[in-house]
Structure formats: structure tokens, C-alpha cells
DRENDO-1510 file (C-alpha; in Angstrom, 1 decimal, always signed):
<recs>
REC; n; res; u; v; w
REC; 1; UNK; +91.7; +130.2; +94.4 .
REC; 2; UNK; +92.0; +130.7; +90.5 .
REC; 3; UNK; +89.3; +130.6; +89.0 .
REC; 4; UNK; +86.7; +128.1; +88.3 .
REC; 5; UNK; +87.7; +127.7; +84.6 .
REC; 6; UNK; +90.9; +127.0; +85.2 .
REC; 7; UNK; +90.9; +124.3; +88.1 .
REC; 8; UNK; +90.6; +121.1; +86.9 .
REC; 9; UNK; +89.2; +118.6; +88.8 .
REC; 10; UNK; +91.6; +115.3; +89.2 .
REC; 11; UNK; +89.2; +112.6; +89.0 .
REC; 12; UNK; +88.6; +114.1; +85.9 .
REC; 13; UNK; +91.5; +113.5; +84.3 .
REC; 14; UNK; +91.7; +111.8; +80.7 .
REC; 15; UNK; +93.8; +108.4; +81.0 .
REC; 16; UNK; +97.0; +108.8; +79.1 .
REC; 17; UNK; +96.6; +107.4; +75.3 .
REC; 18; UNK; +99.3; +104.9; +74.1 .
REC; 19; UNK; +100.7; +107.7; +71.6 .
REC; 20; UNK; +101.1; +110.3; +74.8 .
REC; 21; UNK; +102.9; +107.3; +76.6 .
REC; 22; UNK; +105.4; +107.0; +73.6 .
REC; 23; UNK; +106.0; +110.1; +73.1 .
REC; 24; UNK; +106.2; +111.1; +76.7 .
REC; 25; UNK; +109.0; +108.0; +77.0 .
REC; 26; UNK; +110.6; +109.1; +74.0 .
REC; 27; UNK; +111.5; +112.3; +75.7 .
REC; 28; UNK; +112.4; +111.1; +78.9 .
REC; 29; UNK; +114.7; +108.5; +77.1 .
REC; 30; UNK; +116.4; +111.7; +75.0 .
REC; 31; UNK; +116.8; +114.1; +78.5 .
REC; 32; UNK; +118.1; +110.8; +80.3 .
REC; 33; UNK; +120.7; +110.0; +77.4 .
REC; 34; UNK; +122.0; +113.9; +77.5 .
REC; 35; UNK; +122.0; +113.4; +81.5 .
REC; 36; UNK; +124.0; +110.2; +81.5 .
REC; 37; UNK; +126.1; +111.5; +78.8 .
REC; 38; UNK; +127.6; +114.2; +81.0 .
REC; 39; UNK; +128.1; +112.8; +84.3 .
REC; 40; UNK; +131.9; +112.5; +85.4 .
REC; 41; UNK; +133.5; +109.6; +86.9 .
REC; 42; UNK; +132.3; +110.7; +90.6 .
REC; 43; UNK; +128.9; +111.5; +89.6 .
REC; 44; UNK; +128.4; +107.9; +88.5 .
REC; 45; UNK; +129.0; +107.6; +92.0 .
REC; 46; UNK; +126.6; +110.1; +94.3 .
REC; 47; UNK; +124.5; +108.5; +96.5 .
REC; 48; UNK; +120.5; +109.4; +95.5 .
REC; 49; UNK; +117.2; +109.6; +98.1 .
REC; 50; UNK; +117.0; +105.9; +96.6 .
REC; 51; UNK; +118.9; +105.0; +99.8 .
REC; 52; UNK; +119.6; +101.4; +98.5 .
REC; 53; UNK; +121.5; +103.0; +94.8 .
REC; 54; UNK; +123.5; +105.3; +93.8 .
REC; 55; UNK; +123.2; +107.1; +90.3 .
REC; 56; UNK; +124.8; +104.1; +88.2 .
REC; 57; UNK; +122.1; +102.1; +90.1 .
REC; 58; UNK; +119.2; +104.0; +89.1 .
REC; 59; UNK; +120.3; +103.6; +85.8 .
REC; 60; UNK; +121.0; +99.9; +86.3 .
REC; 61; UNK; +117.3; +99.8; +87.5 .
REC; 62; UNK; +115.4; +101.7; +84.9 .
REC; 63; UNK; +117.5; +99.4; +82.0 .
REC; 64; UNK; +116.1; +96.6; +84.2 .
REC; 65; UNK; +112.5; +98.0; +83.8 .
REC; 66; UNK; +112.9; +98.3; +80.4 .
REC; 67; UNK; +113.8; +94.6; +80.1 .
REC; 68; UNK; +110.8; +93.7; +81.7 .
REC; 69; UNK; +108.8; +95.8; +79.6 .
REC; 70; UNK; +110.1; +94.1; +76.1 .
REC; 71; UNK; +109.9; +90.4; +77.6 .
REC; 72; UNK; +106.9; +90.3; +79.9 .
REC; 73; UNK; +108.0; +86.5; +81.3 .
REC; 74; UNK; +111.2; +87.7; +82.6 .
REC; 75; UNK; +108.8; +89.1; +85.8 .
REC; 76; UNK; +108.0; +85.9; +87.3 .
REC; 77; UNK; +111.9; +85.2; +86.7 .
REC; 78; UNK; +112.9; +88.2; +88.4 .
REC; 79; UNK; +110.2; +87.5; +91.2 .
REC; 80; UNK; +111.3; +84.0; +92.1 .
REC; 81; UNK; +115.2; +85.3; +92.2 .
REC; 82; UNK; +114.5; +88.0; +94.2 .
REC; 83; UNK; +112.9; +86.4; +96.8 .
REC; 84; UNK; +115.4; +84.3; +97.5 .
REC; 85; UNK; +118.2; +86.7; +97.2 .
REC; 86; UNK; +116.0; +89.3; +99.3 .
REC; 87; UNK; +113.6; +87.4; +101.5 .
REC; 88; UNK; +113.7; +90.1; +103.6 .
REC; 89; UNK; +112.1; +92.9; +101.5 .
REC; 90; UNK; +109.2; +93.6; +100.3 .
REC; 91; UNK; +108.0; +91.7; +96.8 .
REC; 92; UNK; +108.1; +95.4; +94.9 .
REC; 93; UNK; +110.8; +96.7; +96.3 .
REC; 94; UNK; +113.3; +93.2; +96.7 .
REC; 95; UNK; +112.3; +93.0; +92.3 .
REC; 96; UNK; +113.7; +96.7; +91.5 .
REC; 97; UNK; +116.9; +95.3; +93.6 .
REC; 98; UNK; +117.0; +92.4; +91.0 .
REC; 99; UNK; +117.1; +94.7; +88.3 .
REC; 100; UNK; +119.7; +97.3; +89.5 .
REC; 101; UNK; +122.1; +93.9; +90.0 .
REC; 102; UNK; +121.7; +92.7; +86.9 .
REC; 103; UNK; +123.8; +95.9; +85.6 .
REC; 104; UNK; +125.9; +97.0; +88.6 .
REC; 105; UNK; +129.4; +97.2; +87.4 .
REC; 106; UNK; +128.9; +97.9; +84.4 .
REC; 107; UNK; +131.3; +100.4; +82.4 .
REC; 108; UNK; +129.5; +103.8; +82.2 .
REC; 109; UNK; +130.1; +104.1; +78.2 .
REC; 110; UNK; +128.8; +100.8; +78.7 .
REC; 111; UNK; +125.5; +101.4; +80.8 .
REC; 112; UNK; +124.9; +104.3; +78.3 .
REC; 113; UNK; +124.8; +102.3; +74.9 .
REC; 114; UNK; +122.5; +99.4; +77.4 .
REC; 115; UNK; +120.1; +102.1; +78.7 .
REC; 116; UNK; +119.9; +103.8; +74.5 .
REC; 117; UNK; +119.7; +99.6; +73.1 .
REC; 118; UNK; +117.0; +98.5; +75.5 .
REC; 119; UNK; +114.5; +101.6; +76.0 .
REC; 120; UNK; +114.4; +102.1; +72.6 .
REC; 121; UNK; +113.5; +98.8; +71.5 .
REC; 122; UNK; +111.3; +98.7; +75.0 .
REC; 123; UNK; +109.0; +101.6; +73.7 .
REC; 124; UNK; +108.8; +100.7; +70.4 .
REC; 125; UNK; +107.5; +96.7; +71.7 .
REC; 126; UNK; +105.0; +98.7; +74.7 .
REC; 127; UNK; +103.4; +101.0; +71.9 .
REC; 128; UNK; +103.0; +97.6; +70.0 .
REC; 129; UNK; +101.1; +95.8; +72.6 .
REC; 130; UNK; +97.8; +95.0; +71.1 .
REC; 131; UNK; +95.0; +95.2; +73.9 .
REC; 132; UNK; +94.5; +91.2; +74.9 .
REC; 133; UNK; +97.7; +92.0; +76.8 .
REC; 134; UNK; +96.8; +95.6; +77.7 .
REC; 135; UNK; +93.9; +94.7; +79.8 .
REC; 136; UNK; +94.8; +91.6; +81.4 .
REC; 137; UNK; +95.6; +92.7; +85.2 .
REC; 138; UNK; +98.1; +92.0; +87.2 .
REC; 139; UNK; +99.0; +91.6; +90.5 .
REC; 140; UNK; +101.6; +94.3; +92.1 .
REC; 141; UNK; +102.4; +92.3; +95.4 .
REC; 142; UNK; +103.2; +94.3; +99.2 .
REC; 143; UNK; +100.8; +97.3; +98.9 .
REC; 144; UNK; +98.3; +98.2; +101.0 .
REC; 145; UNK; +96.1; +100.0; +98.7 .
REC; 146; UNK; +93.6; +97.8; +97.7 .
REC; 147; UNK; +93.0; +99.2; +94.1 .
REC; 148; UNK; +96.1; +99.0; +93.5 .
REC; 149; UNK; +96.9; +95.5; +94.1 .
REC; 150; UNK; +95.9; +94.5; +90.3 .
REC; 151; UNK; +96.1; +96.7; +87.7 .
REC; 152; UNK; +95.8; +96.8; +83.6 .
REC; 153; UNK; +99.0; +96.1; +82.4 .
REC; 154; UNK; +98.3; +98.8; +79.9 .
REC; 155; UNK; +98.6; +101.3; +82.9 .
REC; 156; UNK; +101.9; +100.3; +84.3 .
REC; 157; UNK; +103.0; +100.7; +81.0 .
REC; 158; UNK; +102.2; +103.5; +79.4 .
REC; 159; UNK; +102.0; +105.3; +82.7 .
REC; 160; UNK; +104.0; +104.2; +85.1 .
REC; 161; UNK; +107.2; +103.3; +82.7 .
REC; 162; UNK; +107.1; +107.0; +82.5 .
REC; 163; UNK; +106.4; +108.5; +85.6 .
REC; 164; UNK; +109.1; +106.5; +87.0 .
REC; 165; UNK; +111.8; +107.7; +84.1 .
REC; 166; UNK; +110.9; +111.0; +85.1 .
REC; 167; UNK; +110.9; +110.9; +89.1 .
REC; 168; UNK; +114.4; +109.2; +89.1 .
REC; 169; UNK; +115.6; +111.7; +86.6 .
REC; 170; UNK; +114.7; +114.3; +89.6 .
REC; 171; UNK; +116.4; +111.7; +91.9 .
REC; 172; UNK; +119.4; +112.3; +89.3 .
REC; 173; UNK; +119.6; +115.9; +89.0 .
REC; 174; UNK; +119.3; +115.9; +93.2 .
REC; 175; UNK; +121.8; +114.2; +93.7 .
REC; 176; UNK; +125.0; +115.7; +91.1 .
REC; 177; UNK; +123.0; +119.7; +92.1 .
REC; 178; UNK; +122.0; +120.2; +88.9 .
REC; 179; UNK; +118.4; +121.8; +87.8 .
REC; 180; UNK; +115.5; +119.3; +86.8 .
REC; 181; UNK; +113.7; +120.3; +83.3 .
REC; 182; UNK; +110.2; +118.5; +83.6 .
REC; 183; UNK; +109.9; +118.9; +79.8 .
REC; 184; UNK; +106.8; +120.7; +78.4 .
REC; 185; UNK; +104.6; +117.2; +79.5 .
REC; 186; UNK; +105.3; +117.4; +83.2 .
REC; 187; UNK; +102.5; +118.9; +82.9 .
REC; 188; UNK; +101.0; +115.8; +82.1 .
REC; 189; UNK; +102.8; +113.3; +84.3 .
REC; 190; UNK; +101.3; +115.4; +87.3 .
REC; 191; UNK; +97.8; +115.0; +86.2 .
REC; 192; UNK; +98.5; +111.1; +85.9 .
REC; 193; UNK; +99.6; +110.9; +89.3 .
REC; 194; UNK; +97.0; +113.4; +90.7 .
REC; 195; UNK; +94.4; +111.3; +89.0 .
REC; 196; UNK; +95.8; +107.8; +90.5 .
REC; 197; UNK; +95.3; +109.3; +93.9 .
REC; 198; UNK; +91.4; +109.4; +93.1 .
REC; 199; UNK; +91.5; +106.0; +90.9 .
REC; 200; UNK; +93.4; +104.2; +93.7 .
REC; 201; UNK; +91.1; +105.6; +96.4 .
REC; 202; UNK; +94.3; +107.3; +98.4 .
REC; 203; UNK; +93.0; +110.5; +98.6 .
REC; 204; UNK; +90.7; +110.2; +101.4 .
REC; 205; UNK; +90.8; +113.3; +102.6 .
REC; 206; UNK; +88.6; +116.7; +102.3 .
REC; 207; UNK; +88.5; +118.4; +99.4 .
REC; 208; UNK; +91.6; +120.6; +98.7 .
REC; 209; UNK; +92.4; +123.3; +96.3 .
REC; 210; UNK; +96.0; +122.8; +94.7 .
REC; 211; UNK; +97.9; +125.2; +93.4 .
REC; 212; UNK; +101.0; +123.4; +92.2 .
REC; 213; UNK; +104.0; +125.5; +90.9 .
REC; 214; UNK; +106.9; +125.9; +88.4 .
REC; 215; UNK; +106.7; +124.3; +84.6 .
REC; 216; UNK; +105.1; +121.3; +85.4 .
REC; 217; UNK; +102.0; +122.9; +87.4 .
REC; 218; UNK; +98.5; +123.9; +87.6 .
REC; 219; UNK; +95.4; +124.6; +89.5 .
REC; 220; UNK; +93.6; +121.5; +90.8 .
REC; 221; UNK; +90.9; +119.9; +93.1 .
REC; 222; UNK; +91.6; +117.0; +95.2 .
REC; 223; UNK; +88.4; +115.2; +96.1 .
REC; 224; UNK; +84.7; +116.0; +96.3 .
REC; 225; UNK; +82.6; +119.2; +97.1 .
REC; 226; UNK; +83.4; +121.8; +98.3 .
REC; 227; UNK; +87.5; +122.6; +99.0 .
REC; 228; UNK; +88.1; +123.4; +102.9 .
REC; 229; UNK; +91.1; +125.1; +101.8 .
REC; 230; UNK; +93.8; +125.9; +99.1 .
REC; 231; UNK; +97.4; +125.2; +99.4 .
REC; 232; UNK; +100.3; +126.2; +97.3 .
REC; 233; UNK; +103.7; +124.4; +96.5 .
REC; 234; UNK; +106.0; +123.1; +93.7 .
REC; 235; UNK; +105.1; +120.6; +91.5 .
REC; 236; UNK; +108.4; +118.5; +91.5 .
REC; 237; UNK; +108.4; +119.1; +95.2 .
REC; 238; UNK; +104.6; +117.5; +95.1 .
REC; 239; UNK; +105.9; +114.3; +93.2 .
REC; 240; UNK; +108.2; +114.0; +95.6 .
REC; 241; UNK; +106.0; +113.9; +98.5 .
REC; 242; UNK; +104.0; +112.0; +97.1 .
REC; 243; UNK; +106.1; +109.1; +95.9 .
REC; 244; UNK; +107.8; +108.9; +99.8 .
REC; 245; UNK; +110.8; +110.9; +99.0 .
REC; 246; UNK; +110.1; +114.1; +101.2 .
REC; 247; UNK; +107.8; +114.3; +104.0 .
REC; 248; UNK; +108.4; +117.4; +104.6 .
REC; 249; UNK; +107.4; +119.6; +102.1 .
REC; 250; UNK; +107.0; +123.8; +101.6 .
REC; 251; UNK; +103.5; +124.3; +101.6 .
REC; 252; UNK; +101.9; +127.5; +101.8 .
REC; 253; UNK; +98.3; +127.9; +102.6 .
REC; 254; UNK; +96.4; +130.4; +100.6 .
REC; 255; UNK; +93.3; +130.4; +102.4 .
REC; 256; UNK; +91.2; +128.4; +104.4 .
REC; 257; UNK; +91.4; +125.5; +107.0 .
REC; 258; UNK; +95.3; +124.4; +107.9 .
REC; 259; UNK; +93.5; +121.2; +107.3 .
REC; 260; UNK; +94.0; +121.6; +104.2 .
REC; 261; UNK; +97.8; +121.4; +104.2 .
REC; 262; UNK; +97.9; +118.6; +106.7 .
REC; 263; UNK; +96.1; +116.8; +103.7 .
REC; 264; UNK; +98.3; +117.9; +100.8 .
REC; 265; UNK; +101.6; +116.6; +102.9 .
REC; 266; UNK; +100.2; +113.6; +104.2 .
REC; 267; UNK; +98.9; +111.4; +101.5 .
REC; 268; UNK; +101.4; +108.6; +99.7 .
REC; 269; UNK; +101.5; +106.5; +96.4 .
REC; 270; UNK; +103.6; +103.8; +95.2 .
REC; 271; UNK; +105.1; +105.4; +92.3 .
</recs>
């Protein structure tokens, strides 16, 4: 394990500030303009881990996001139409589908100038939120993680908006082969989700000692006490693990109880 100075304990984690959320959204809006930018005409077209989309889906979703973002009643909308387009899915999944229709079809030069038009205005409005609407809670329907079934509205914006930027960029890059550049605060976007698993009470296993690789890594602590072990892997990889997108992950275990990896692969978060 590295040593004690250097492993930072999740639950310890500082909440990401309104100005880190902008900036960090501002960034992923500049890496996913110069992705978008040079696809070709069959990378529009490459099916993603997002089994439902392909890439000019994703995009389709994420400028649906940031519609929701900038006009907060066009949720319930979007809620009521999805359910009874999709009354077969589940409430959080069934209102992303709502949002990737609403631009399927749509001309890539097209999609591009949409996706630049609405998350610019869409950050500019979240960083503007005053915090009356910050801290009003709201209900994210079909989980089954009890802390997570309401949550600030401050959160899923400044957080979430750009953890999910940044994970579908990943999805992206997967699925054309190209590299994935987390950007020098991937950093940060790991310690937000790392500290949701302790917020949202998922991580309910022992305590674990992660060593998490590549640019947007770091040594951590998962959970309380004493670690039983320490595990090693990729960050991305982690995120992706996490979020339901690989369950079967490269972990190596540095020392320890195997417990300890069993832990690490196991546990899962709605992104």
C-alpha cells in the first residue's frame, strides 16, 4: 500500500463546488466538440456498450440532458411521454430513451452546432442556479439504493451532468478505437464517484485499499477501518465497472485477502 499520506480516504472527499462543476463541463463540452468534430460518416454510426444507441445517439441523449438542465419543467414532460412510449422500461432508463429520440436523425453538422447551442447555454443557466433550487430534492424513480432515491438537485447538476459527459465520451472513444484523454480533472470525477459510493451507502463491503491507475488515478480507501486488502486497476476501467459497463474487470491484488478484489468488481452505481 502507498503510504498513509497519500491515500485518501473516500468518504472524505470534498463535494464538488459550483465553479469545479463549470469548469469541469466546460472541458468536457470542448474534448466532446473536437470528438464529434472528427468522426466520419460510419463513425456516426458504431454501435456503443449503450446497447439501446449508437454514437449519434449518445450525442442525441447528452443534448437531451442538456435541455433538461436549462428548462427544469421539461422533466415531468419527458416523464409522462416516456412512459407511455416505453411502459416497459424502467422510469430512468425509458426518460434517457426520450431524449436520444428527440434528436435521432438529425444531420451530423447539425447535431454538432445542437450539442455546442444547448450545453453552452446549459452550463452557463446550471452555474446560475441560486440555491432555493439547488437544495430542493428530487426524486430519481427505479433505483434500489435508497439514498439515492431523492437527491439535491444541486448534485445531479453539478456532478452528475458531468460524470455522465465524461463516461459516454469513454463510451465514444470505445466504440470508433480511439484513446480516451480523462483531462487533468479525471482526477476529480473519480473522487466524486468514489465518494457517492460511501454517500449512497453502496459500498458495503470491507475496507479496501485502491490503487487506481493511468491519468485519472490515485491511492484510496473504500470503507472503514482497517483495509483487508489492496487491489490495483485502471481508473477508466474502474468507472466502467462501476457504472454497469464491464463486469469483468483486470484487477490485480497487491496484498491481502482475495476478498478484497471480489469487493472492488462487485459493487454498482447508477451513473
Amino acid at each position: 500500500m502507498t503510504s498513509a499520506e497519500t491515500v485518501r480516504l473516500a468518504r472524505e472527499v470534498p463535494r464538488a463546488t459550483k465553479e469545479d462543476a463549470f469548469a469541469h463541463r466546460a472541458a468536457e463540452v470542448k474534448a466532446w466538440l473536437e470528438l464529434l468534430g472528427s468522426l466520419d460518416e460510419t463513425e456516426w454510426h458504431r454501435p456503443t456498450v449503450c446497447t439501446e444507441w449508437d454514437v449519434a445517439d449518445i450525442a442525441g441523449h447528452l443534448c437531451g440532458q442538456a435541455e433538461d438542465a436549462t428548462r427544469l419543467w421539461l422533466n415531468p414532460i419527458r416523464d409522462a411521454r416516456a412512459k407511455r412510449r416505453y411502459p416497459d422500461v424502467p422510469p430512468l432508463d425509458r426518460h434517457m430513451l426520450i431524449q436520444a429520440d428527440g434528436h435521432r436523425g438529425t444531420p451530423p453538422a447539425e447535431l454538432i452546432a445542437t450539442f455546442e447551442r444547448l450545453w453552452n447555454k446549459a452550463n452557463r443557466v446550471v452555474r446560475r442556479r441560486p440555491a432555493l433550487i439547488r437544495n430542493l430534492k428530487v426524486p430519481v424513480d427505479g433505483l434500489n439504493l435508497p439514498a439515492f432515491r431523492k437527491l439535491p438537485l444541486g448534485l445531479l447538476l453539478d456532478v452528475l451532468l458531468a460524470r455522465d459527459l465524461w463516461m459516454h465520451r469513454d463510451d465514444v472513444c470505445q466504440a470508433i478505437g480511439r484513446p480516451f484523454d480523462p483531462g487533468p480533472y479525471g482526477q476529480d470525477l473519480v473522487a466524486q464517484v468514489l465518494l457517492d459510493l460511501e454517500f449512497g451507502r453502496v459500498w458495503t463491503g470491507p475496507a479496501v485499499g485502491l490503487e487506481l491507475t493511468g491519468p485519472a488515478g490515485g491511492s484510496w480507501q473504500l470503507g472503514e477501518g482497517t483495509p483487508v486488502g489492496t487491489v490495483r486497476l485502471d481508473a477508466v476501467a474502474y468507472m466502467r465497472t462501476i457504472s454497469g459497463r464491464d463486469d469483468d474487470p483486470a484487477i490485480e491484488l497487491l496484498d491481502g485477502d482475495p476478498a478484497a478484489v471480489k469487493a472492488v468488481a462487485a459493487v454498482r452505481m447508477p451513473f
